[in-house]
C-alpha angles and dihedrals in degrees: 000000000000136000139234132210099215093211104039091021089221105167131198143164109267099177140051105200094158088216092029138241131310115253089249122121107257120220124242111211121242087253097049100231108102138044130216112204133153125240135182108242094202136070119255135253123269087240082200089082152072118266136168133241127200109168128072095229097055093134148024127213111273090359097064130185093030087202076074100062097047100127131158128210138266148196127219144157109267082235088061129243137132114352122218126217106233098164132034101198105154086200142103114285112224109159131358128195142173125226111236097250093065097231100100146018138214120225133189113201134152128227126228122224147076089319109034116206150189117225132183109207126193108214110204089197081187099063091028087238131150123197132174107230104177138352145185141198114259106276100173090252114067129227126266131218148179140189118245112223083241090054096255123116151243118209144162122234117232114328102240099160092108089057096047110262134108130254136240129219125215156184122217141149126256100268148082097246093040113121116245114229125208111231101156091073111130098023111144103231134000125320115236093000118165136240121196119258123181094203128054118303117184084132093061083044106125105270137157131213128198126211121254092247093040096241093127145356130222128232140182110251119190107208107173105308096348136101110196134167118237141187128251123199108234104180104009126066091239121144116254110267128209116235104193121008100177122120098268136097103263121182130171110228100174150339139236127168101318102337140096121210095208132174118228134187129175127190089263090039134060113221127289148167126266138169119237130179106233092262090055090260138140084012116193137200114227103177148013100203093174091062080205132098104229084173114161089254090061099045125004142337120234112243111189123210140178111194129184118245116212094267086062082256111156105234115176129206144168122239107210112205125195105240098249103030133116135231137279093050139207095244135195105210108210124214119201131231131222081062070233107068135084139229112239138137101323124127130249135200087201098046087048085044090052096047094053084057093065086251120130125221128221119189115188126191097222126184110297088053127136129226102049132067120345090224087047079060102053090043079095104052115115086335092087114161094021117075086013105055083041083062105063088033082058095052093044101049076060108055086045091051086046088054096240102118133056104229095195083061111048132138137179140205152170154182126223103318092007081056084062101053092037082054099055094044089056094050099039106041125041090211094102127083085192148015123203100190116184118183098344133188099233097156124044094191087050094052080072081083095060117125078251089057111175091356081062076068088076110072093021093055122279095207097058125105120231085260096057089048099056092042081065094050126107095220088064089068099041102121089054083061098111093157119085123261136194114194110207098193118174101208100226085065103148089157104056105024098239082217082089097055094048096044085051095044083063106043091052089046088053094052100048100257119142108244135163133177132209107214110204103184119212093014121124133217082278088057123139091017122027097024110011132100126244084254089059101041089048081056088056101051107046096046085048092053096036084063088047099050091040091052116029108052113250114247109239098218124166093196091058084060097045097055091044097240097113120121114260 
C-alpha cells in the first residue's frame, strides 16, 4: 500500500505485508493517525498446480479459489512502520470501519468451509480484543453495517434481496448479547434493493450512513423503479421518512452537519454527485463526470406502462423511443437479470447505443422482480418461463396495442437471468426476428455448478427434481428456436456454468437454426460491465449491435437524421 501526497505527489511504500494487501478498502482512523487493512498471512499457491476442493462453496465469480483470498487485519501508523495483527480471522475480508471514538473498529468478513458464514466482529484495539458480535448464513448478498456516534451499531439482517425477500434494518449494541432493535419498520418498498446498471455500481452498492449526531441512519429503499434514500429513527420511535421520492437512482454516500453528499442517476443521466440538506432540500449538483448531456431531447423519451399478465397480475415497464422516430418502432425487448432485481431509472450505454441506432427499448418488471410486492417476488420460485414470460408478452401486447412498437421488428435480449427468460421467449414464442443472449442461464441442472452450487437452489426452487428442472429449462426447447440468436459468453463465467451456452449453441446449430457466439477469454459473469476492460465492453457492443442491424430491418427516418441520433 503507498501513499500519496496530494500537493507535491510524492508517492512511497507504507506497508510490508511480505505477500501484499488484500484489494479491500483500509480504514483511516478519526484522528488520522492509524490504518486498518487486511493481508494474507500465508504464502500463495503456486496456480500452476493441481489443488482439492471439499466444500461446495471453494470460489466466487471474478474472485476465484476462495481458500486464496483468507486474510486477517491488521493496525499501523499512517506513516507507516510495524503492523500489528488485531484480528485472526482466517476469512474473507469484505468492509472494514472505525467508531468515532477511535477505540474500535467493525468488520464484515466470510468464512470459508463446509458452512460458510457472514460475521460481523467488534475489534477493542485497545484491549487487543476480537468478538464476534452477529452472523448470517451466506445469502449471495453480504451484510452491511455502520458505527453510532455513541458506539453502538446499524446493521442490516441477512441480505436476502438475491433470493427474492426483503431486508430489515437495527440497532443494536456492540455485543453479542445486545438486543437488536427494528427500526425499518414502515418503509414503503424494499430496503437495498437493487436496480439494474450496465456499467459499474459500487455507488448504488447497499450502504448505510449515520448522521453526524446519531439521530438517524440512511438507507437505500427500491419502490417500483426508485431508488430513494430514507431515514431511519436511531434513538426515537419515529416512523422511517422518505428524503427524496423522484424517478431517479438516489443513494446516500456520506454526511456532514446537515447535508448529504448523494449519488443520482436517472435513465437520461449517469450518475453524479449532488448536496442535499437531510430533508432533500436545497439540493446541489457537484459534478458532471461524463463530461456528456444524454438529456431526453438528444436520445429517447420514457414512455411508462402497466400491462396485465394472463393471471390479471399488474406488471409495469418503460418504452424507450429514439427522439425522431416513428411509431411503430423497431424495438429490443430487455430482459433483466438477478432474477431479483428490477428495472427502474437508471441509466444505460446500451439503451443510449440502441437508440442512436433508431431502435426503441421496452423494460418490463416481470415476475421475479423486486420492489414491489413480496408475493410478486416469489412468483418466480421454482415456477421459471411461466408468469414471467406472461409478463413481457403482456407488455408487449400493449405497446403494440398503444401503437408504439412495430410487431413485424422485434428483438429480444438478456443478460444472465434475464438470458434465461430472453431464451425462453425465443423458444417458446415465434414473435422475435433475433435473440442476443450474454451469460445466459440455459440449464437450470447445470447452474448446480455455479460458484453458488446448492445455495443457487434458492432463488431457482429448492423443491424441484432434476426433470422438472430441465423441463424448465430453455435448452429443452432449443430445436423449436427459429429466430436468430447470437450467445455472448465470457469464458471465466463461475456464475452462470458456460457448459449451458455451448450445449445450446449446438443444439440450435443442429436444428437450423442460425446461431453465432462471441467468445471473450479471461472475462467473468461481470464481464463487459462490473469486471471487464473498455476493449471488452467495445466487443460487446458492437457485436450486440451488429446482430441487431443484420436481423431486424433498419427504419429509414429522416427525422432520426435530422436530429443527429442516427446511428453512424
Amino acid at each position: 500500500m503507498h501513499r500519496v501526497e496530494v500537493n507535491s505527489r510524492k508517492e512511497w511504500c507504507i506497508t510490508n505485508a511480505p505477500w501484499g494487501v488484500s484489494p479491500l478498502a483500509p480504514a483511516i482512523s478519526p484522528d488520522g493517525s492509524h490504518l486498518l487493512f487486511a493481508a494474507p498471512v500465508g504464502a500463495p499457491r503456486d496456480r500452476q498446480l493441481p489443488y482439492r476442493v471439499a466444500t461446495p462453496l471453494w470460489r466466487l465469480d471474478g474472485m476465484g479459489p476462495l481458500a486464496d483470498s483468507i486474510a486477517d487485519f491488521f493496525l499501523m501508523p499512517i506513516d507507516g512502520g510495524a503492523s500489528v495483527r488485531v484480528c485472526e480471522a482466517k476469512a474473507i475480508p469484505i468492509a472494514c470501519s472505525w467508531s468515532r471514538s477511535g477505540r474500535s473498529a467493525l468488520v464484515t468478513d466470510l468464512t470459508v468451509g463446509a458452512e460458510p458464514r457472514f460475521r460481523l466482529h467488534r475489534l477493542d484495539l485497545d484491549k487487543g480484543s476480537d468478538s464476534v458480535i452477529w452472523e448470517s448464513d451466506f445469502m449471495v448478498c453480504s451484510p452491511v453495517a455502520e458505527w453510532t456516534p455513541d458506539d453502538r451499531v446499524v446493521r442490516s439482517g441477512p441480505n436476502t434481496v438475491g433470493i427474492g425477500r426483503p431486508v430489515d434494518v437495527f440497532v443494536t449494541q456492540a455485543s453479542l448479547e445486545g438486543n437488536a432493535r427494528l427500526i425499518s419498520r414502515g418503509i414503503t418498498g424494499w430496503a437495498f434493493g437493487i436496480l439494474v446498471a450496465d456499467f459499474p455500481s459500487e455507488w448504488a452498492l447497499p450502504r448505510i450512513v449515520v448522521s453526524p449526531d446519531g439521530g438517524f441512519a440512511v438507507v437505500p429503499v427500491q419502490s417500483e423503479g426508485r431508488l430513494e434514500p430514507w431515514k431511519l429513527a436511531i434513538a426515537d420511535d419515529v416512523a422511517p421518512e422518505r428524503i427524496v421520492g423522484e424517478d431517479h437512482a438516489t443513494v446516500a454516500l456520506d454526511a456532514s452537519g446537515d447535508q448529504l453528499l448523494v449519488a443520482t442517476s436517472s435513465m437520461h443521466e449517469p450518475p453524479d454527485l449532488w448536496l442535499m440538506r437531510h430533508d432533500g432540500s436545497e439540493r446541489r449538483r457537484l459534478t458532471r463526470l461524463n463530461g456528456v448531456d444524454f438529456g431526453p431531447e438528444k436520445y429517447f423519451s420514457v414512455h411508462a406502462l402497466t400491462a396485465t399478465s394472463r393471471d390479471g397480475s399488474e406488471v409495469a415497464g418503460w418504452f424507450l423511443l429514439p427522439v425522431g422516430a416513428s411509431m411503430p418502432a423497431p424495438t429490443i425487448v430487455t430482459c433483466h437479470g438477478g432474477p431479483h432485481a428490477s428495472w427502474g431509472y437508471s441509466f444505460s450505454y446500451d439503451v443510449c447505443m440502441l437508440a442512436a441506432a433508431g431502435f426503441a427499448t421496452l423494460l418490463v418488471n416481470h415476475r421475479g422482480s423486486t420492489g414491489y410486492s413480496l408475493e410478486f417476488a416469489a412468483g418466480l420460485h421454482g415456477d421459471w418461463g411461466n408468469h414471467d414470460a406472461d409478463d413481457v408478452e403482456a407488455a408487449i401486447d400493449f405497446a403494440i396495442s398503444s401503437g408504439w412498437i412495430d410487431r413485424d421488428r422485434l428483438a429480444v435480449r438478456g443478460v444472465s437471468a434475464g438470458g434465461f427468460l430472453a431464451a425462453w421467449l425465443v423458444t417458446h414464442t415465434d414473435r422475435f426476428c433475433a435473440a442476443v443472449l450474454e451469460n445466459p442461464l440455459l440449464d437450470l441442472n447445470a447452474q448446480l455448478g455455479s460458484d453458488f452450487g446448492m445455495g443457487s437452489q434458492l432463488w431457482i426452487g429448492d423443491t424441484m427434481n432434476d426433470h422438472d428442472r430441465l423441463q424448465m429449462s430453455p435448452i429443452s426447447a432449443a430445436d423449436r428456436c427459429r429466430a436468430p440468436v447470437l450467445i455472448i459468453q465470457h469464458e471465466e463465467d463461475w456464475r452462470v456454468p458456460t457448459g449451458g451456452s455451448d450445449a445450446f449453441f449446438e443444439r440450435l446449430l443442429r436444428a437450423g437454426c442460425e446461431a453465432e457466439m462471441l467468445r471473450i477469454p479471461g472475462s467473468s459473469h461481470g464481464g463487459s460491465i462490473e469486471l471487464g476492460n473498455p476493449a471488452v465492453r467495445v466487443a460487446e457492443n458492437e457485436a450486440l449491435l451488429d446482430w441487431i442491424l443484420r436481423h431486424v430491418p433498419i427504419p429509414n427516418d429522416d427525422a432520426l437524421r435530422e436530429t443527429g441520433t442516427g446511428y453512424g
